[in-house]
C-alpha positions as CSV (number, residue, x, y, z in Angstrom):
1,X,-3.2,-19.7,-5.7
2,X,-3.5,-23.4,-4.9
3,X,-7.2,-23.5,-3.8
4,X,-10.0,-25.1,-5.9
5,X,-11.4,-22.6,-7.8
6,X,-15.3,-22.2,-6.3
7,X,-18.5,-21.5,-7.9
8,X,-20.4,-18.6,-6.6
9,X,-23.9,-19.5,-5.2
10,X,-26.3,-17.5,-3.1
11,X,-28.7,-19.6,-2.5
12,X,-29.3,-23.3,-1.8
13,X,-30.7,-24.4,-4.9
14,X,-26.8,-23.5,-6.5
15,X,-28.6,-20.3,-7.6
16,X,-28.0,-16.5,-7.6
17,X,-31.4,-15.1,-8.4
18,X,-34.0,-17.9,-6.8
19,X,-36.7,-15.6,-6.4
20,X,-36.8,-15.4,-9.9
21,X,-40.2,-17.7,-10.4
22,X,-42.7,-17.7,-12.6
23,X,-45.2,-17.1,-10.5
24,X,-43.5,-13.4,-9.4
25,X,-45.3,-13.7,-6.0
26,X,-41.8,-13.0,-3.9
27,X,-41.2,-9.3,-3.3
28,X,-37.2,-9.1,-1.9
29,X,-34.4,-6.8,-0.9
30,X,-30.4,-8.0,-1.7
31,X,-28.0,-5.5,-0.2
32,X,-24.6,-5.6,-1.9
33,X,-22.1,-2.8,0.2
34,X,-18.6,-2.5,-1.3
35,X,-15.4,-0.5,0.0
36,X,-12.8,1.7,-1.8
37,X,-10.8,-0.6,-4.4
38,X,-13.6,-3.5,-4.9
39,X,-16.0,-2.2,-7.6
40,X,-19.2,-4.1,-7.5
41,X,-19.9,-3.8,-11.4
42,X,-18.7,-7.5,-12.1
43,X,-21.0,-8.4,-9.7
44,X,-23.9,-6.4,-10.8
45,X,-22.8,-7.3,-15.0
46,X,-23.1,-11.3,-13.7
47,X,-26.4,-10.8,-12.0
48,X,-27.9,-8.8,-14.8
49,X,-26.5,-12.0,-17.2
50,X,-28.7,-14.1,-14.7
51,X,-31.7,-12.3,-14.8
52,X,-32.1,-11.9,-18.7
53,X,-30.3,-15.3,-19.9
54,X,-29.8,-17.6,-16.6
55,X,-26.1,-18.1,-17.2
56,X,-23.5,-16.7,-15.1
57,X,-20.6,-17.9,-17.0
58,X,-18.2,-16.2,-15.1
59,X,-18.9,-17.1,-11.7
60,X,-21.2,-20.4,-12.2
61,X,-19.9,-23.3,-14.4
62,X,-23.2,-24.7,-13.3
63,X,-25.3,-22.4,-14.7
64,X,-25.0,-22.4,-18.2
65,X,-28.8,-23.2,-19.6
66,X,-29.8,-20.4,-21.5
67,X,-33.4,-19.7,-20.8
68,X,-35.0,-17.0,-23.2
69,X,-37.0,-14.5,-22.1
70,X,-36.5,-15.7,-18.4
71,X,-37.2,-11.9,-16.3
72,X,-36.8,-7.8,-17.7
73,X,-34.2,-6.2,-16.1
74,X,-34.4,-2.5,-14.6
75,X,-31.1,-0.5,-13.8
76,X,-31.1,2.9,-12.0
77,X,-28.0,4.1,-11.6
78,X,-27.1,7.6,-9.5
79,X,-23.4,7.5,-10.8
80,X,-23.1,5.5,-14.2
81,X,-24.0,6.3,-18.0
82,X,-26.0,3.9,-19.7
83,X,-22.7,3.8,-22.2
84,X,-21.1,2.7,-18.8
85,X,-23.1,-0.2,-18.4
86,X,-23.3,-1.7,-21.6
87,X,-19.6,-1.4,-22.3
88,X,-18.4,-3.1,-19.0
89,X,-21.2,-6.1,-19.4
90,X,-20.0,-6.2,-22.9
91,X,-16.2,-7.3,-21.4
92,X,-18.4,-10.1,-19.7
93,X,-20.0,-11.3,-23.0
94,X,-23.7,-9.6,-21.7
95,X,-24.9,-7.0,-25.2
96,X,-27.0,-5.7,-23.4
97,X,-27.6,-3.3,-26.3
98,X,-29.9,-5.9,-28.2
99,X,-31.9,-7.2,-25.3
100,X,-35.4,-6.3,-25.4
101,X,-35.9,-7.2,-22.0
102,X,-33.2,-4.6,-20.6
103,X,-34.2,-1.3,-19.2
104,X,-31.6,1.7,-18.5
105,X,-32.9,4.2,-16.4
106,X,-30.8,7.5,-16.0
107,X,-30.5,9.3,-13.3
108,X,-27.1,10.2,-13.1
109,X,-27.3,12.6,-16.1
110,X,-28.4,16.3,-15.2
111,X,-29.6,14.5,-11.8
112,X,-28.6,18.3,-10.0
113,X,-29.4,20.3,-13.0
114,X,-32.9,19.4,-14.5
115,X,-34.3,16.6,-11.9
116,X,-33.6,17.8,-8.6
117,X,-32.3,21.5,-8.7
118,X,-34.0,22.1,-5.1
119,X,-31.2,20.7,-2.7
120,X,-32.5,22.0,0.4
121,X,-36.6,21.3,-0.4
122,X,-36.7,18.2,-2.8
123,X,-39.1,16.4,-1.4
124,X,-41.7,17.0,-4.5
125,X,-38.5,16.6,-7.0
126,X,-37.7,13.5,-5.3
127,X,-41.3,12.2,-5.5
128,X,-41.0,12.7,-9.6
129,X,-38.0,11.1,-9.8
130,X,-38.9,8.0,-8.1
131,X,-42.3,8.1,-9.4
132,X,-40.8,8.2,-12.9
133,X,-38.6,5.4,-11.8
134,X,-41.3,3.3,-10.6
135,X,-43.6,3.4,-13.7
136,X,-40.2,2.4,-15.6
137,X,-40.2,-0.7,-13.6
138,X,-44.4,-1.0,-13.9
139,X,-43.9,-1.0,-17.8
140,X,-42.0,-4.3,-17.4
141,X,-45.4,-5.6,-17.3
142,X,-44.7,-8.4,-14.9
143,X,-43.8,-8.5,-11.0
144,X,-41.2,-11.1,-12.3
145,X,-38.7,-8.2,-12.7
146,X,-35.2,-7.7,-11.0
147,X,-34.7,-4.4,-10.2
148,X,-30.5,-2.9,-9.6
149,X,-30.5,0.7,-8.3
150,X,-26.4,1.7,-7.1
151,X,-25.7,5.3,-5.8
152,X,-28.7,6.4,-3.7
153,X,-26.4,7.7,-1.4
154,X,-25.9,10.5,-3.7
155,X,-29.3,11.7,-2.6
156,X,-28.8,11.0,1.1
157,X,-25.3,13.6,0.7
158,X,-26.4,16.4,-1.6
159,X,-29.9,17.0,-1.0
160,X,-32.5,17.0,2.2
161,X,-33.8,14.0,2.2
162,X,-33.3,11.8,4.8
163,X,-33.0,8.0,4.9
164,X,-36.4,7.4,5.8
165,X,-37.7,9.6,2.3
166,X,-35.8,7.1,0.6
167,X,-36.8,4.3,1.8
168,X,-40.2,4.9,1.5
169,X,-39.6,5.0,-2.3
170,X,-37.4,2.1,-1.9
171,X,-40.1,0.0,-0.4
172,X,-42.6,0.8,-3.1
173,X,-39.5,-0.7,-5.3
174,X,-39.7,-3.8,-3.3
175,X,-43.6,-4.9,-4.2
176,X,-43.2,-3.3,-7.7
177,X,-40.8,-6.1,-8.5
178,X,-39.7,-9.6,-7.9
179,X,-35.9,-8.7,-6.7
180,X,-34.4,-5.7,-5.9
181,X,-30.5,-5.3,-5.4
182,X,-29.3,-1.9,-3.7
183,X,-25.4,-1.4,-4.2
184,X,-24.3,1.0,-1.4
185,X,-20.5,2.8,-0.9
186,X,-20.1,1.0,2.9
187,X,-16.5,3.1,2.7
188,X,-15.2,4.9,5.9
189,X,-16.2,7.6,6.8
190,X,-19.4,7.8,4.7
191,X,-20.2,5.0,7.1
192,X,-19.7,5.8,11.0
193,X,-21.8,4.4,13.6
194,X,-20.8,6.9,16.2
195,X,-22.3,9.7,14.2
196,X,-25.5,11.6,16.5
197,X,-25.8,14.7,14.0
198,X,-29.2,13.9,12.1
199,X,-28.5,16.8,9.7
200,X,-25.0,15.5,8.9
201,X,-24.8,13.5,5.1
202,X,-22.8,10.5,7.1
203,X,-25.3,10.2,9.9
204,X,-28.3,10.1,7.3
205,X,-25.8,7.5,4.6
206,X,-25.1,5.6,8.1
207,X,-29.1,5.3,8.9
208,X,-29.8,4.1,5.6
209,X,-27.3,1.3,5.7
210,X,-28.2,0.4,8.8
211,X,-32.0,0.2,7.7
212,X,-31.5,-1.4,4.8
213,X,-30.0,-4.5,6.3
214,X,-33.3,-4.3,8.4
215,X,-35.0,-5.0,5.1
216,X,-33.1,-7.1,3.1
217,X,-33.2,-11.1,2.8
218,X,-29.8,-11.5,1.4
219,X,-26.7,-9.5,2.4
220,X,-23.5,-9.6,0.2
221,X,-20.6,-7.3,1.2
222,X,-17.2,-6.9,-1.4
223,X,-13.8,-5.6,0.6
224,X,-10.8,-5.4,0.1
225,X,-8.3,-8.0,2.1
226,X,-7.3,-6.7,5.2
227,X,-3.8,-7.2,4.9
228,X,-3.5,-5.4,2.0
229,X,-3.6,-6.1,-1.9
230,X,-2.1,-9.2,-3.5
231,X,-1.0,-10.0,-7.1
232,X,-3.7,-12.8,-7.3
233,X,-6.4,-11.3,-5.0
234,X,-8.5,-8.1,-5.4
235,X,-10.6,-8.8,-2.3
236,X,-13.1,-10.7,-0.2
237,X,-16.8,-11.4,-0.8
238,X,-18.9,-12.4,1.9
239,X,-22.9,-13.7,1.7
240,X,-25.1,-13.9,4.9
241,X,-28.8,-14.0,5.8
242,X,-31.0,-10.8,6.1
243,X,-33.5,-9.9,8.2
244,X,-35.9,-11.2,6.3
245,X,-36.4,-15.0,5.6
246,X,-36.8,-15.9,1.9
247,X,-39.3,-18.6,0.9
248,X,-39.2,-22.0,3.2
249,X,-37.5,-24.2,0.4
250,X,-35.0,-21.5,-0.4
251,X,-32.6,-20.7,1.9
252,X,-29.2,-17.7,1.7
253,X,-26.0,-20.2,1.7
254,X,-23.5,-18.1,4.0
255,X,-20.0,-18.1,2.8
256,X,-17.3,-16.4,2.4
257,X,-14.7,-16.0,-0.4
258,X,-11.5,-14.5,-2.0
259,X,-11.9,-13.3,-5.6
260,X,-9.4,-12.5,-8.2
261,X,-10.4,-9.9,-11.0
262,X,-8.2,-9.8,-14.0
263,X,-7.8,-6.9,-16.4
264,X,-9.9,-9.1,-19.1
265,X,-12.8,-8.9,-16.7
266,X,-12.3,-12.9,-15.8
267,X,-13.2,-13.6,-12.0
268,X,-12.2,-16.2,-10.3
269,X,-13.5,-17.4,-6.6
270,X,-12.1,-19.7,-3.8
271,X,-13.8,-20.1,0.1
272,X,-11.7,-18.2,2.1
């Protein structure tokens, strides 16, 4: 590709994570949907290198001062092992393994087996789980936390719970932390606007998206290109504006982009 290769910035200070600030007094929602074919976990692996060491050397040549100590890190996860994790950040130079600051919450293991075993009447199993969830994220100590959670659409397809249950736990996330990301599957048909059965898994998935981008301040979606996959392109990432304003300084720097993910974990980024 003969394009300059970009720099990946969310916000207008050149910065990916600005409501990371000492003072933790910013409580915000970042909504990251991806498609079939354009895993978010390079993504996620950058932003967690942000949080705990304020590099992002694969997306950011600007951002390379270390700062120690900068924010804890929480990640729930509905579909990943904490082995997962660590290993793919570790093909992004991120151990995650030795950070104290790092916090690997599991509820993908026995999720249908030991925490929710009541499908069809889980509202007091769901109120453990998040419950334990939240105190995991309380521990940190600190409001200056940034908070991942990917697969909560699990919930929304195998059990009762509908998308407002969740989001009532997701908006005690919200003031628990500094920043939280959500990563939802935005894949047809798990998405379908048409949809008027409220008892059907797609309607209550497609209710959730929707509300979610009600909430958030920044909104980045991963797809693949529409035209089909290229040798040097794996898809397209696009940032926009939430519903929500972020602080008056700060504001989300809407782009769009092409990225290339190699084998070796390397990304590269152009504007689109």
């Amino acid at each position: 590709m003969a394009s300059q290769q970009q720099d990946l910035v969310f916000y207008s200070d050149n910065s990916l994570l600005s409501t990371c600030s000492p003072s933790g007094d910013e409580h915000t929602l970042q909504v990251i949907s991806h498609r079939e074919g354009t895993d978010p976990s390079w993504l996620l692996n950058t932003l967690l290198e942000n949080a705990l060491l304020g590099t992002a050397n694969s997306v950011n040549r600007d951002l390379v001062l270390k700062k120690n100590n900068r924010t804890s890190a929480v990640y729930v996860s509905f579909h990943n092992s904490a082995d997962f994790v660590i290993n793919s950040c570790r093909k992004q130079g991120l151990d995650l393994a030795s950070s104290k600051n790092f916090t690997f919450v599991d509820c993908f293991s026995d999720l249908f087996t030991k925490k929710i075993t009541k499908t069809d009447n889980c509202k007091q199993q769901l109120a453990s789980l998040f419950t334990d969830i939240l105190s995991k994220v309380v521990s940190q100590g600190s409001s200056n936390c940034v908070v991942f959670v990917e697969g909560l659409e699990i919930l929304l397809a195998a059990t009762d719970a509908t998308s407002n249950d969740i989001l009532r736990w997701v908006s005690k996330l919200i003031q628990a932390c500094n920043s939280l990301f959500i990563t939802i599957n935005a894949e047809s048909p798990m998405i379908n606007m048409e949809n008027e059965n409220p008892q059907d898994p797609v309607f209550k998935i497609t209710d959730f998206y929707i509300k979610l981008y009600h909430r958030s301040s920044l909104n980045v979606n991963i797809s693949p290109l529409s035209t089909g996959r290229a040798n040097d392109i794996t898809g397209c990432l696009t940032v926009s504006r939430g519903s929500k304003p972020t602080s008056a300084s700060i504001y989300v720097v809407e782009k769009e982009y092409v990225y290339h993910l190699s084998k070796e974990s390397t990304v590269k980024l152009f504007f689109r």
